[in-house]
C-alpha positions in Angstrom: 11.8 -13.3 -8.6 13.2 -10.7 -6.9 12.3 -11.5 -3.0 14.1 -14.6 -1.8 13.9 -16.0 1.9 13.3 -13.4 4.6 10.6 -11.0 5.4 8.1 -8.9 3.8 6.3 -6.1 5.5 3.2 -4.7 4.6 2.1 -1.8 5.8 -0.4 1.4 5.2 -4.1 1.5 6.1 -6.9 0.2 6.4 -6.8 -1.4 2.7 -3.9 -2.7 4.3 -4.8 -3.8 7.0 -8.0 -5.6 6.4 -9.0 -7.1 9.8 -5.4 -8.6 10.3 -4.4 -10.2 13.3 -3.2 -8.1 16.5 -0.6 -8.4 18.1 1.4 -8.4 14.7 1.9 -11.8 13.2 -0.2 -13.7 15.7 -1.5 -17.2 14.0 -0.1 -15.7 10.9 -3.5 -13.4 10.7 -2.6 -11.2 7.9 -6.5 -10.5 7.2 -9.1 -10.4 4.3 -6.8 -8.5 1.7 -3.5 -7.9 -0.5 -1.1 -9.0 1.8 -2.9 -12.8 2.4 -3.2 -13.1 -1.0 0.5 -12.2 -1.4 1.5 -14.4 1.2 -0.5 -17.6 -0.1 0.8 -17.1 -3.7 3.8 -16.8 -3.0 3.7 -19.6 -0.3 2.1 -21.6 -3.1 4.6 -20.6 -5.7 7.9 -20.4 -4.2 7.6 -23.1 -0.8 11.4 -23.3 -0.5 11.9 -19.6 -0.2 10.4 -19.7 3.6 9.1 -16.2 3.1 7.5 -15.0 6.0 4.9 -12.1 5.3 4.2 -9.2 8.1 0.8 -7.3 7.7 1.1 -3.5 10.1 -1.9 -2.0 8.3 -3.9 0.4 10.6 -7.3 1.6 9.5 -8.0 5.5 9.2 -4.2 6.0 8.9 -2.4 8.7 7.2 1.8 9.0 6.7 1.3 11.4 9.4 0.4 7.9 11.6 3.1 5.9 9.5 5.5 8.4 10.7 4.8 8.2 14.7 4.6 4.1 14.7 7.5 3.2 12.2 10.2 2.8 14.5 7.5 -0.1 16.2 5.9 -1.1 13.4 8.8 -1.5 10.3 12.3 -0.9 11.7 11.9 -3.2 15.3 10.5 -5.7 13.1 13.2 -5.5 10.8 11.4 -7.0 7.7 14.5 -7.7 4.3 11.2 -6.2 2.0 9.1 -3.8 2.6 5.6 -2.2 1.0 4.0 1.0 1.6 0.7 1.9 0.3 -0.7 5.2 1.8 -2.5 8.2 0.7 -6.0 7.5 0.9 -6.9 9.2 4.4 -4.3 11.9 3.5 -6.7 12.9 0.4 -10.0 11.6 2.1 -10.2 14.2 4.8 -9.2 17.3 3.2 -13.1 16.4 1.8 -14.3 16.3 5.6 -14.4 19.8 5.6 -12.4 23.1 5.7 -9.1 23.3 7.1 -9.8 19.5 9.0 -6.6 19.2 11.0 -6.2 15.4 10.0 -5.7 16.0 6.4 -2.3 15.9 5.1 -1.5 18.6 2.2 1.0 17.8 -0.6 4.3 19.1 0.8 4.3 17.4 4.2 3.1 14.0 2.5 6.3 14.5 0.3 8.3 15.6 2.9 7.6 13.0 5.6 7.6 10.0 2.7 11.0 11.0 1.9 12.3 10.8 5.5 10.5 7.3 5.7 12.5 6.1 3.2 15.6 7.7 3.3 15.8 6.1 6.9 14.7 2.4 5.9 16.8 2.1 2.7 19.7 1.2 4.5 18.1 -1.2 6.4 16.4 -3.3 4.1 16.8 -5.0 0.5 14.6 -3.8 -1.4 11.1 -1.1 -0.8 7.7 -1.1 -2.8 5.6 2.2 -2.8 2.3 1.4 -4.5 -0.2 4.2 -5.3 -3.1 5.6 -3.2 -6.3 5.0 -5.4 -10.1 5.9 -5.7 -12.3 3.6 -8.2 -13.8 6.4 -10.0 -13.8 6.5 -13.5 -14.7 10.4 -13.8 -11.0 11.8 -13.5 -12.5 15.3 -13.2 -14.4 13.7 -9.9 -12.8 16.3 -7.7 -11.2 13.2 -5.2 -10.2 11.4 -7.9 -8.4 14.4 -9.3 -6.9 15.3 -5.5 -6.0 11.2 -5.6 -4.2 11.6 -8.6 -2.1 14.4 -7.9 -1.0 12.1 -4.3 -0.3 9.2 -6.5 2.4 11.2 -9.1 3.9 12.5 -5.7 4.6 8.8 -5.0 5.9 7.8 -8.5 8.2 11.1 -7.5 9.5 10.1 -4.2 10.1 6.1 -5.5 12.0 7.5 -8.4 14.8 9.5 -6.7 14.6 7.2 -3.5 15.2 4.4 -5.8 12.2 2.3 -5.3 10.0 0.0 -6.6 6.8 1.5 -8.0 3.2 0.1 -8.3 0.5 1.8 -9.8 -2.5 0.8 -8.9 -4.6 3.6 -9.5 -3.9 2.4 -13.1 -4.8 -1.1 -12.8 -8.2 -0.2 -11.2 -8.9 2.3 -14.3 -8.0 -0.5 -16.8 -10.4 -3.0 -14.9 -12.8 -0.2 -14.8 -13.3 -0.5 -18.8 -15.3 -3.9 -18.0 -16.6 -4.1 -14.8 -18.5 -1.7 -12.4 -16.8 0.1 -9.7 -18.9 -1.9 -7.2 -17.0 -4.9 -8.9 -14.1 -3.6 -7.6 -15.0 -2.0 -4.1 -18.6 -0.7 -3.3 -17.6 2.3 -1.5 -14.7 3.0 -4.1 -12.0 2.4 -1.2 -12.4 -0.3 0.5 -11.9 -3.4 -2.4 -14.0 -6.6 -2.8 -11.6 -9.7 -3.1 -11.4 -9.3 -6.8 -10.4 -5.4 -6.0 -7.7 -6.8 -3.7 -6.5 -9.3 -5.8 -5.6 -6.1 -8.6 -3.4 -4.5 -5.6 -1.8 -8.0 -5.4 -1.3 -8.5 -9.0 0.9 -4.7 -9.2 2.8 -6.0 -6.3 3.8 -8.5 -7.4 4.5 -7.3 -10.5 7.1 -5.3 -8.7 9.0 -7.8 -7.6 9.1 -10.0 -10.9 6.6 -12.8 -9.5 6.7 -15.4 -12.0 4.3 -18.6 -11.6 
């Protein structure tokens, strides 16, 4: 496995952050989701690695957020690995209405990802970018669609950044072919622990996680 003793970062929104712990790291309250399931398999699997896990999710964000809070919330904390799953809110409110200010359109998502990671490379050993996602099965669903398009844009930015990729927009369609969406996350966001376990299962895919 790739990760070996150090720290791992998590951070995006609120799938992310799933009612962790604030301040950051306080009683090692990584919440209800992905990242405490990450922690305790890896915890369970690899106990002589010492890998101490971060959680900085923040609910309702979008990379515009990411971008104002990562000095504070990834570089200060100076994690070795680090995993960035955002998108979600980015797509979301361009539905809230015309011209909502709070949306985030294609080229300054791509444009502001790229400067994230082009200033953290150097800093860290290794990055994960895992896919936005909506659990709708009708790719013609106009959010799915929009969802889609944000989730090539981040197979394009970890391919010439040099990243790790996770898609889990793909892992939700394949568990989609036996279970209902509900299974998987009532309102289609916001997963049931089975959901969050899939988002754990493609990162750790990622990093070669071997039991």
């Amino acid at each position: 496995m790739k990760i070996e003793s150090g720290t791992l970062l998590f951070i995006g929104d609120s799938i992310t952050d799933a009612g962790r712990a604030r301040p950051v790291g306080e009683g090692g309250g990584l919440g209800g989701g992905y990242p405490s399931q990450v922690a305790a398999l890896l915890g369970a699997t690899y106990p002589e690695r010492k890998i101490r896990v971060l959680n900085t999710g923040i609910s309702g964000n979008t990379i515009r957020n990411l971008k104002s809070r990562w000095q504070k919330d990834v570089i200060d904390l100076k994690p070795d690995w680090l995993s960035i799953m955002i998108g979600t809110n980015d797509v979301w409110r361009q539905f809230q209405g015309t011209n909502n200010p709070d949306s985030v359109l294609p080229d300054e998502f791509e444009k502001t990802y790229n400067e994230l990671i082009l200033q953290t490379r150097p800093l860290v050993k290794g990055i994960t970018l895992l896919t936005p996602f909506y659990i709708e099965p009708d790719h013609e669903q106009p959010m799915r669609k929009r969802m889609d398009e944000y989730g090539k844009l981040v197979r394009k930015i970890a391919k010439e950044t040099g990243c790790r990729f996770g898609d889990t927009q793909a892992a939700y369609d394949k568990a989609l072919q036996s279970v209902p969406f509900a299974t998987l996350a009532g309102d289609k966001v916001h997963p049931s622990p089975a959901g969050h376990m899939v988002l754990s299962r493609v990162f750790l895919k990622t990093v070669d996680y071997r039991w």
